[in-house]
C-alpha positions as CSV (number, residue, x, y, z in Angstrom):
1,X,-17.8,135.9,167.3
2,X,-16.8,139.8,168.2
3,X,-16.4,140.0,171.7
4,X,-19.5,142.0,173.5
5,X,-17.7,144.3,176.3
6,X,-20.4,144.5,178.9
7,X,-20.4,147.3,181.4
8,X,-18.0,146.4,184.7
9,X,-19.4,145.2,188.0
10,X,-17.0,146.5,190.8
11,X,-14.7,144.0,191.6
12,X,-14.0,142.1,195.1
13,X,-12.1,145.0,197.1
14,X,-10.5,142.1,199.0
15,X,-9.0,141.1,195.7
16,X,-7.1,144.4,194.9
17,X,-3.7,143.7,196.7
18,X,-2.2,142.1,193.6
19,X,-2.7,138.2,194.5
20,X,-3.8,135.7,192.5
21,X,-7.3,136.3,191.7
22,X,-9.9,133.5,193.6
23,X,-11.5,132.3,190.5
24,X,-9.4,131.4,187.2
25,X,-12.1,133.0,184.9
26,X,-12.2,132.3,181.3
27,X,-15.6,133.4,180.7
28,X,-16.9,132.7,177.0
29,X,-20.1,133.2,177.8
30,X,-19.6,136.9,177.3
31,X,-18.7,136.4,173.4
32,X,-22.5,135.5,172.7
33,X,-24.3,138.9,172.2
34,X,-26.7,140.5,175.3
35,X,-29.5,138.9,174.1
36,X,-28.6,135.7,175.9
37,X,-27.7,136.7,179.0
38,X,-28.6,140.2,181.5
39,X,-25.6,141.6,183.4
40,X,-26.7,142.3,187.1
41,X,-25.3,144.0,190.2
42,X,-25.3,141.5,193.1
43,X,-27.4,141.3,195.9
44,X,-26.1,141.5,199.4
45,X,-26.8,139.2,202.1
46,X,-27.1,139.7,205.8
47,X,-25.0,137.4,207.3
48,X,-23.2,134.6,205.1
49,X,-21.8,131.9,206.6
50,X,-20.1,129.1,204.7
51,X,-22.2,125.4,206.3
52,X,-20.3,123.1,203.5
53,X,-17.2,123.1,200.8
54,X,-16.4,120.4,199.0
55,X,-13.1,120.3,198.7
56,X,-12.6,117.3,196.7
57,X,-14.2,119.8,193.9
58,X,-12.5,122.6,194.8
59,X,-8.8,121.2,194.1
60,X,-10.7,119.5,190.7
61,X,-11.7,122.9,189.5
62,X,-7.8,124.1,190.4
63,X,-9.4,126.3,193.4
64,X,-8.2,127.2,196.8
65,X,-10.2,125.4,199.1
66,X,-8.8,127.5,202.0
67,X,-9.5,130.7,200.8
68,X,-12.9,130.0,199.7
69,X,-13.5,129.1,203.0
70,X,-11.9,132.9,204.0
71,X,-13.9,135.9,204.6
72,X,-12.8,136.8,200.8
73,X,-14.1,133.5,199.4
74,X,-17.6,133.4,201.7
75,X,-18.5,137.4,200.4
76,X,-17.5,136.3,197.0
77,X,-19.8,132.9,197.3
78,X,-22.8,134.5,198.9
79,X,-23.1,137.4,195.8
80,X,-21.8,139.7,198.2
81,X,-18.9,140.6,196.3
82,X,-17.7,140.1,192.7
83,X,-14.3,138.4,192.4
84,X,-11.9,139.9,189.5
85,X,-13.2,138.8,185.9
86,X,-16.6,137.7,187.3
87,X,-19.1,137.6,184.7
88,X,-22.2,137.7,186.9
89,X,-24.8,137.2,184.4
90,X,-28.5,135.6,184.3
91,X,-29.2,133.5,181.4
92,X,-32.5,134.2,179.3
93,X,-34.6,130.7,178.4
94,X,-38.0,129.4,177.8
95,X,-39.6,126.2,178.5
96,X,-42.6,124.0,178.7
97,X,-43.6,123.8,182.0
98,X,-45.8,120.2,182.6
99,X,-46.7,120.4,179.1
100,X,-47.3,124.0,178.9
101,X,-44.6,126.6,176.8
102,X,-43.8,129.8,178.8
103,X,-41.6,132.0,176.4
104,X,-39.5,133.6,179.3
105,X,-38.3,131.7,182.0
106,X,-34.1,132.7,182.7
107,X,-32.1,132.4,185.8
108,X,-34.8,134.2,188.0
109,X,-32.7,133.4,191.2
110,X,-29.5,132.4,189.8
111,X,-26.7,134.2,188.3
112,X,-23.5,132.7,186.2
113,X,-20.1,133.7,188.6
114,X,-18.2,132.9,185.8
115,X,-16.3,129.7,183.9
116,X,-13.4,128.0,184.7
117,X,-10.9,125.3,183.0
118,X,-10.4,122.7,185.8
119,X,-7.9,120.2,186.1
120,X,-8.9,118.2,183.2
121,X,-8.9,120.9,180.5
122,X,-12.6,120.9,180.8
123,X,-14.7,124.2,180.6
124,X,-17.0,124.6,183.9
125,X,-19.7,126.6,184.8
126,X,-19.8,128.1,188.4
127,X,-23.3,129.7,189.1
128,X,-24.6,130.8,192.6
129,X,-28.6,129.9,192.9
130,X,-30.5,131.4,195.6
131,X,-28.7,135.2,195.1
132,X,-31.6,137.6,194.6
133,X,-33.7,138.8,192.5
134,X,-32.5,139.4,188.2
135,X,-34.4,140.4,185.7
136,X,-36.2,136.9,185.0
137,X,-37.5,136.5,188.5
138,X,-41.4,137.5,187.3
139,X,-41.6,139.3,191.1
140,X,-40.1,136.5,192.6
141,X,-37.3,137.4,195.6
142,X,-34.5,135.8,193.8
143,X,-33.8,133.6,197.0
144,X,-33.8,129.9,198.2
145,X,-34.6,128.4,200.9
146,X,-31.7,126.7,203.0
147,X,-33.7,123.2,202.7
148,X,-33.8,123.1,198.8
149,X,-30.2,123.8,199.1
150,X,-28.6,121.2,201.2
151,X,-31.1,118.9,199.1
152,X,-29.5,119.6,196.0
153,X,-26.2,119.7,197.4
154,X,-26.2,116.2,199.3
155,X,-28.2,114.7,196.2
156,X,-25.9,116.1,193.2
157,X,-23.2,114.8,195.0
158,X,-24.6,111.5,195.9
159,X,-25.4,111.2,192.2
160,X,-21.7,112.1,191.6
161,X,-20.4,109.1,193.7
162,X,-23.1,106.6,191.6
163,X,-21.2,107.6,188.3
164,X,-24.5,109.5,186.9
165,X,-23.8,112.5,185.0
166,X,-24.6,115.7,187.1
167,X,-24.1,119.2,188.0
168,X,-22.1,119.1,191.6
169,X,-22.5,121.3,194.9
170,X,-19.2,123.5,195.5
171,X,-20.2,124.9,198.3
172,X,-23.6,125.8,200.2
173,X,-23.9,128.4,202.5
174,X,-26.5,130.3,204.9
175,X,-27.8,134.0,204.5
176,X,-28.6,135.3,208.1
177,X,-31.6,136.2,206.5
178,X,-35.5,134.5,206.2
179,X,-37.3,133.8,203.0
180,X,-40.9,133.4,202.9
181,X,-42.2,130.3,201.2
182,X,-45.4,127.7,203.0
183,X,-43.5,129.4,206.1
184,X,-40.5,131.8,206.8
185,X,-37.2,129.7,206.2
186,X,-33.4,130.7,206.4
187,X,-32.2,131.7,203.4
188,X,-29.7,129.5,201.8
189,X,-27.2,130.3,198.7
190,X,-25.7,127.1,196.5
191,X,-22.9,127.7,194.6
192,X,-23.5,125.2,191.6
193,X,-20.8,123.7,188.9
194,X,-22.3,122.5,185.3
195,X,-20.6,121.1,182.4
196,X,-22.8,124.1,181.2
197,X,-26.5,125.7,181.5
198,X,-27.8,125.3,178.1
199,X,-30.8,123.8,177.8
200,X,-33.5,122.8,175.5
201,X,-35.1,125.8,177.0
202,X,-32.5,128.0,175.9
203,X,-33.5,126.6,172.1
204,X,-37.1,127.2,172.8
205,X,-36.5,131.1,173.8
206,X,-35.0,132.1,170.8
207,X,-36.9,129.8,168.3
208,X,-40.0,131.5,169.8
209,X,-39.0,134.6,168.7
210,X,-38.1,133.9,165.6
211,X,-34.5,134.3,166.1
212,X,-32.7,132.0,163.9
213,X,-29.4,134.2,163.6
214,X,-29.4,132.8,168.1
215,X,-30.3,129.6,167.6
216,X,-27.4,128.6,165.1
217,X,-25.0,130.1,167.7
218,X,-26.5,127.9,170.4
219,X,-25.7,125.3,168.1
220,X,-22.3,126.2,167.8
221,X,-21.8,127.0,171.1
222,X,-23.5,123.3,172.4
223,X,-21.0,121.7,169.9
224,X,-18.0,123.2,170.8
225,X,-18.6,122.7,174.4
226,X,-20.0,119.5,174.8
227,X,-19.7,118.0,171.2
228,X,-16.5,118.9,169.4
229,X,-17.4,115.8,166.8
230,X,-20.8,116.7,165.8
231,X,-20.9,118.5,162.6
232,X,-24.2,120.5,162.4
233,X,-27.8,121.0,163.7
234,X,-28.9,117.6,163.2
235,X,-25.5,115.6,164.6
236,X,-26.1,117.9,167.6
237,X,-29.3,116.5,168.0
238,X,-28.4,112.9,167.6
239,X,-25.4,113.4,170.0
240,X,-28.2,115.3,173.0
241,X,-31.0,112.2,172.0
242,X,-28.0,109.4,172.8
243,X,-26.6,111.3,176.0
244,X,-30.6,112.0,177.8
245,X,-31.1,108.4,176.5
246,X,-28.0,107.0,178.7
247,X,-28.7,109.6,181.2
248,X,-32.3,108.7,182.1
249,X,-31.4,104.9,182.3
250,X,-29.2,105.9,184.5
251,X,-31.9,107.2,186.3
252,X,-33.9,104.5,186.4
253,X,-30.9,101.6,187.2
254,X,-31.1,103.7,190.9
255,X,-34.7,104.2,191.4
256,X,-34.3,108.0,190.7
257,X,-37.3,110.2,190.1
258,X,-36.5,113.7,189.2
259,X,-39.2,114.9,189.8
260,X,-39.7,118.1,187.8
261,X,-38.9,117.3,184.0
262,X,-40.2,120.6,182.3
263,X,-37.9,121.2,178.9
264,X,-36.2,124.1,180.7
265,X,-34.7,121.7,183.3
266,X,-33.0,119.6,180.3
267,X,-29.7,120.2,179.9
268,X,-27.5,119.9,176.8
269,X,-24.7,118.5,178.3
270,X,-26.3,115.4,179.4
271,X,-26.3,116.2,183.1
272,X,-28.6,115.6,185.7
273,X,-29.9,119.0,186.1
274,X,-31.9,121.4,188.6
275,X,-32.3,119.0,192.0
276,X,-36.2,120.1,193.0
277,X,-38.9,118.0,194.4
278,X,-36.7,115.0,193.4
279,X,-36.3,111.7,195.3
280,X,-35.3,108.0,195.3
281,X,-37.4,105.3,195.8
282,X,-38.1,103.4,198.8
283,X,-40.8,100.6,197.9
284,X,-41.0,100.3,194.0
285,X,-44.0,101.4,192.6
286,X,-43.7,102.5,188.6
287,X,-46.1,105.2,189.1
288,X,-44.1,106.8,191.8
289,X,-44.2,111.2,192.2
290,X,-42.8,113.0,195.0
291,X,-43.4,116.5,193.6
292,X,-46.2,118.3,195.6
293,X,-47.0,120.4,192.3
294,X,-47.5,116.9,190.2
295,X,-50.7,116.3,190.7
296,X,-51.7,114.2,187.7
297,X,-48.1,112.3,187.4
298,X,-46.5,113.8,184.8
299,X,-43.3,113.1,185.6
300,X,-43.5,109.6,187.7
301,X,-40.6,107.6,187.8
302,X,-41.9,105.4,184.9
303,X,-43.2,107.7,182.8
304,X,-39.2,109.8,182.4
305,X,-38.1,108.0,179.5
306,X,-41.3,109.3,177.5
307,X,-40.9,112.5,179.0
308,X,-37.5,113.0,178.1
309,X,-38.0,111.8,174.3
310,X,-40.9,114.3,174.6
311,X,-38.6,117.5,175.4
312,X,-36.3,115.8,172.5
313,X,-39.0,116.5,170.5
314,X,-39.3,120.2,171.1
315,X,-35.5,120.6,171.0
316,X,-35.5,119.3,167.5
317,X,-38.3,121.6,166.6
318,X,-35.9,124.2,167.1
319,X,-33.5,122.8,165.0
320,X,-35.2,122.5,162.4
321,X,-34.5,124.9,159.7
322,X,-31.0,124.7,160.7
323,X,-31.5,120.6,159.8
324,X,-32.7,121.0,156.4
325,X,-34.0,124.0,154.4
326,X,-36.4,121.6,152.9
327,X,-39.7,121.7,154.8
328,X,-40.2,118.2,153.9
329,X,-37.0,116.9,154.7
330,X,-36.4,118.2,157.7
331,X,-39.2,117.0,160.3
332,X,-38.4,113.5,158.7
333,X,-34.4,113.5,160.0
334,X,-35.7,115.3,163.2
335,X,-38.4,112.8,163.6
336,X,-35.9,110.0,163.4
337,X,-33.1,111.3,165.2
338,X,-35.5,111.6,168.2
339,X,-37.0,108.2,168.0
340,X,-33.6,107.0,168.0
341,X,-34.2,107.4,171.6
342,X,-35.8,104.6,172.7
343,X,-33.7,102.1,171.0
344,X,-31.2,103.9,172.3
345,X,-32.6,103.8,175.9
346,X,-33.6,100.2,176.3
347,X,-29.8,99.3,175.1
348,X,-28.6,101.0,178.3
349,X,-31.5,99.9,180.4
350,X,-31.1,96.4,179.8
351,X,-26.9,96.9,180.4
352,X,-27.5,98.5,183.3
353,X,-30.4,95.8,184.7
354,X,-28.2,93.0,183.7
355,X,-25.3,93.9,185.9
356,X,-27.8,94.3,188.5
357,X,-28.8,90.8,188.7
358,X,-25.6,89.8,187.7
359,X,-25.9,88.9,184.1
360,X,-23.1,88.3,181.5
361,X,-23.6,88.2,178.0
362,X,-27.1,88.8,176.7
363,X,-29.9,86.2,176.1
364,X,-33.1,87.3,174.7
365,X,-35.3,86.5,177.8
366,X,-32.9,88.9,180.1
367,X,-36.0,91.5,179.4
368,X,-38.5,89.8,180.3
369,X,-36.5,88.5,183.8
370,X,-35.6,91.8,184.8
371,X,-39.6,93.5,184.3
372,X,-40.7,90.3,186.1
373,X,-39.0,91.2,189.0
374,X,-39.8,94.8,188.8
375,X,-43.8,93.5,189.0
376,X,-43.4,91.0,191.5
377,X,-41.4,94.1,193.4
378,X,-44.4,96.4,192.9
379,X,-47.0,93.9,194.5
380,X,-44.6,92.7,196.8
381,X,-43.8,96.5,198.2
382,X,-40.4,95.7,197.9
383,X,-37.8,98.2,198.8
384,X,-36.0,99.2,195.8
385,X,-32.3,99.5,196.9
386,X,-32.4,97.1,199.6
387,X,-33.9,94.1,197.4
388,X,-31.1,95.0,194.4
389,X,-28.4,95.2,197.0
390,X,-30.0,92.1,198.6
391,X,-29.1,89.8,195.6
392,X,-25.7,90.8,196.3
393,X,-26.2,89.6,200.6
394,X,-29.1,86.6,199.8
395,X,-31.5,89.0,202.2
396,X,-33.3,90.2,198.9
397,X,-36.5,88.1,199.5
398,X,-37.0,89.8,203.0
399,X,-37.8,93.2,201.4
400,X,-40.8,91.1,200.2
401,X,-44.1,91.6,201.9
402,X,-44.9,88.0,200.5
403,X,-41.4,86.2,199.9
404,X,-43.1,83.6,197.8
405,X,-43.2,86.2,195.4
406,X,-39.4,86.6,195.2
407,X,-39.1,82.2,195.4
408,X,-41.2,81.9,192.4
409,X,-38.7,84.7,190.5
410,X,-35.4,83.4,191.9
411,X,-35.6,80.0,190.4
412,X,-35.5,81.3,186.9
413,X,-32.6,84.3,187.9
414,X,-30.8,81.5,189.4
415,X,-30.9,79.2,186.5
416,X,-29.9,82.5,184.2
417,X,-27.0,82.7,186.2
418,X,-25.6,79.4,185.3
419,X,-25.5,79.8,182.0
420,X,-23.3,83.2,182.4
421,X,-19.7,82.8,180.4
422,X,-17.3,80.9,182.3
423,X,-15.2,83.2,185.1
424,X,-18.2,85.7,185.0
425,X,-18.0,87.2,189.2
426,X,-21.9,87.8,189.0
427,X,-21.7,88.9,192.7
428,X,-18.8,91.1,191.4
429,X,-21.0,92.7,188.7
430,X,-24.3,93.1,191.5
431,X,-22.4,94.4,194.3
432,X,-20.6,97.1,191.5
433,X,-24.0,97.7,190.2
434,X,-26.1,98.1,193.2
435,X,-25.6,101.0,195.9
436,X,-25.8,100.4,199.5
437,X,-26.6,103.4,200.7
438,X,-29.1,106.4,198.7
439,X,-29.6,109.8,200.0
440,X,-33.5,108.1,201.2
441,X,-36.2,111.2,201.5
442,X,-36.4,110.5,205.2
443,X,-32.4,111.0,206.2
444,X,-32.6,114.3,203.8
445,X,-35.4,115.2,205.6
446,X,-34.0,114.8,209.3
447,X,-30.6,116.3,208.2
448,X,-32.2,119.5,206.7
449,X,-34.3,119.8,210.2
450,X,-31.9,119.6,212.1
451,X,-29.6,121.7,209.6
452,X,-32.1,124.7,210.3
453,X,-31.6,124.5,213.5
454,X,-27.7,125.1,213.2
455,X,-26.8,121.5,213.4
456,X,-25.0,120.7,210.5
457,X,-23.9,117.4,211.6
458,X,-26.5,115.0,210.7
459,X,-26.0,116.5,207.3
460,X,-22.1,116.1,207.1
461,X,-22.3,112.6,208.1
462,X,-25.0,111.8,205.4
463,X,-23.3,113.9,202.7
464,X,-19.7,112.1,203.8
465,X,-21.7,108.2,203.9
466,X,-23.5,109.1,200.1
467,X,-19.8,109.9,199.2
468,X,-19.3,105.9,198.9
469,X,-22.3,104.4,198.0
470,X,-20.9,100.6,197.1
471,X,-18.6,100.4,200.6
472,X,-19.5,98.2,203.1
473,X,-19.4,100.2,206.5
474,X,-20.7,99.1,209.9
475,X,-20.7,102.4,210.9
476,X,-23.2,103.7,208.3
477,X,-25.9,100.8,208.3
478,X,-28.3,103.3,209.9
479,X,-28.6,104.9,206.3
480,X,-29.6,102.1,204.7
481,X,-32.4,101.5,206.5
482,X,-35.8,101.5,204.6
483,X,-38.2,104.2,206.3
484,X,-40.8,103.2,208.9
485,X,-44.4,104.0,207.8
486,X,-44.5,107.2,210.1
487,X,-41.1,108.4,208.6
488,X,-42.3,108.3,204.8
489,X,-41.9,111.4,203.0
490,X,-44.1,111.7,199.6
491,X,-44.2,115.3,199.2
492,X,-41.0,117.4,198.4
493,X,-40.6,121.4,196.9
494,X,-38.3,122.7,194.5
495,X,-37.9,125.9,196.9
496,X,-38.9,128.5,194.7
């Protein structure tokens, strides 16, 4: 691909005195033509100041933690100033939106710093969300609230720590400015790292317009990012159906609910993506939504595997004159590359459950054990986490609001577990399996109040305690406390 030479952004003046630049930038993103992305100028902030780093990430990413923390590093992460060889470029894409297409979405409060290789060899995206207006906001400010952003930063991370694929916080900082949303809120910047930002929504944009010549070289670009072995359209789409299929069992194996599953929030990679109105379950219930904007339970816990073989769908409708030039042929592979999914899904699911409840090997009844429990859970208004990590202490039948209910199961999980192989550790394989402590709606919501009121350490403690999810710690067993009835949170907001 000819490299596009966009016009320069003035760099960080406090990066002219010949020193290493602060960001490593290898930005490829630039060798895709204009189309896909919009260069912008940034927008200033008031006041930044830097609330959290994460360091850890920092020295991953082959960063100075201590000068991002600097004066140079804060202007830089706030969109105040460009660091040498930024890119600083909004990303155009589409999506359906709770079942309905919009044809231009883009980063409409979010702009792409730049990439980096980190540590690993791996390419990373470093994006800062919350930094004014670009040309996709639609009238929107461009901003973010400070809440949205400390939600998505303790939850990415806590996701991190639970070994679920995932974009990751960097650093989060505050504006010294308001935004308006239900009510006038600091302003909060995130400073986000992906594997990448492609989405399915990217696909959709460019399909919509009829724009095949793009859609190939998102194909190319997908592949050699995230897929080096797949060798066309349709092994792209075989290799995104297997990694959402792994993902959202994932999902499900921790009580997750993302919450806002539109096609533009799908991400190629296989990473959890864009942190909204999402939330972990307390009590089980399958039909479980958080999102204030989901009013008919779109995207409840239960329902995310269908959802996410439904954006599968549209992605391969993308795809498809780049899968076959045969108008026959083509929706057929598509068709069954996507409903590859499920199979594909319940593998996982059942892996994942197994370990769980501390199953070796695989018996043909493990299925219907592990949905048995789920139901009796559901009735019962069992605490998710606590009754999984209460097969690991024998305090699961407490989380029961009849325990008989939990008896009448445990006799048949008990007599599964005997006939594990010899040597199988089943509490080994629960305790591995089932977190302690969850980044529960209720401890978000305290530590973002009190967060907004400059007290950052409720927050810092959480953050540090959803670092180590599986440890035992006396010191922490405040977190993993179930909420009392007047402590519930149902509702959450994606902040925009």
């Amino acid at each position: 691909m000819a490299q596009n030479t966009p016009p320069p952004l003035s760099a960080n003046p406090l990066a002219g005195d010949g020193s290493a630049p602060l960001f490593p930038f290898d930005n490829s993103v630039l060798n895709l033509p204009p189309r896909f992305w919009r260069r912008i100028a940034p927008q200033p902030v008031r006041a930044p100041r830097l609330l959290a780093l994460n360091r850890p990430l920092a020295a991953d990413l082959g960063l100075d933690a201590d000068r991002l923390a600097s004066p140079e590093g804060v202007a830089a992460l706030a969109g105040n100033t460009v660091p040498a060889g930024a890119a600083f470029v909004a990303l155009a894409y589409a999506g359906h939106q709770f079942g309905n297409f919009v044809p231009s979405l883009g980063d409409g409060r979010a702009v792409l710093l730049g990439e980096v290789i980190d540590r690993q060899g791996r390419r990373r995206d470093i994006q800062l969300k919350g930094s004014g207006p670009t040309p996709f906001s639609r009238g929107g400010d461009g901003r973010a609230p400070l809440g949205p952003v400390l939600r998505e930063y303790a939850v990415a991370e806590a996701m991190h720590a639970l070994g679920i694929p995932t974009t990751r916080a960097l650093a989060a900082l505050v504006t010294g400015e308001r935004v308006l949303r239900e009510r006038a809120e600091p302003g909060g910047v995130l400073v986000r790292v992906a594997a990448s930002h492609l989405r399915v929504g990217s696909f959709e944009y460019f399909a919509a317009r009829g724009d095949g010549e793009a859609v190939a070289l998102l194909v190319e670009e997908a592949i050699r990012r995230h897929y080096p072995t797949a060798d066309g359209a349709l092994s792209l789409l075989e290799h995104v159906v297997a990694a959402q299929a792994a993902l959202v069992a994932r999902w499900m194996a921790v009580g997750f609910v993302h919450g806002v599953m539109n096609t533009d929030n799908m991400a190629i990679s296989g990473e959890t993506i864009d942190y909204g109105p999402c939330a972990f379950l307390d009590s089980y219930h399958p039909g479980a939504v958080f999102s204030s904007i989901d009013t008919m339970g779109r995207y409840a816990y239960a329902r995310q595997p269908e959802i996410a073989a439904w954006n599968l769908g549209r992605l391969a409708g993308c795809l498809l004159p780049l899968i076959d030039r045969n108008e026959e042929r083509a929706p057929a592979a598509a068709e069954q590359a996507v409903n590859g999914f499920f199979p594909l899904f319940r593998r996982e699911w059942l892996g994942l459950f197994r370990a769980k409840l501390g199953l070796a090997g695989a018996e043909e009844t493990d299925g219907a054990l592990i949905t048995d429990l789920l139901a009796r859970m559901s009735r019962g208004e069992a605490d998710f986490t606590r009754t999984f990590r209460g097969l690991v202490t024998g305090r699961a039948r407490e989380e029961f609001a009849d325990p008989s209910l939990f008896d009448d199961w445990a006799e048949a999980w008990r007599a599964r577990l005997a006939r594990n192989p010899p040597g199988t550790d089943a509490t080994a394989l629960m305790r591995a399996a089932n977190p302690r402590i969850i980044p529960r709606n209720h401890r978000i919501a305290q530590a973002l109040a009190a967060a907004e009121t400059g007290d950052m350490a409720p927050f810092s403690r959480l953050v540090a305690a959803l670092a180590r999810p599986f440890d035992e710690d006396e010191a922490t067993r405040d977190l993993e406390a179930a909420p009392r009835p007047e402590e519930r949170v149902w509702r959450t907001f994606c902040g925009t």
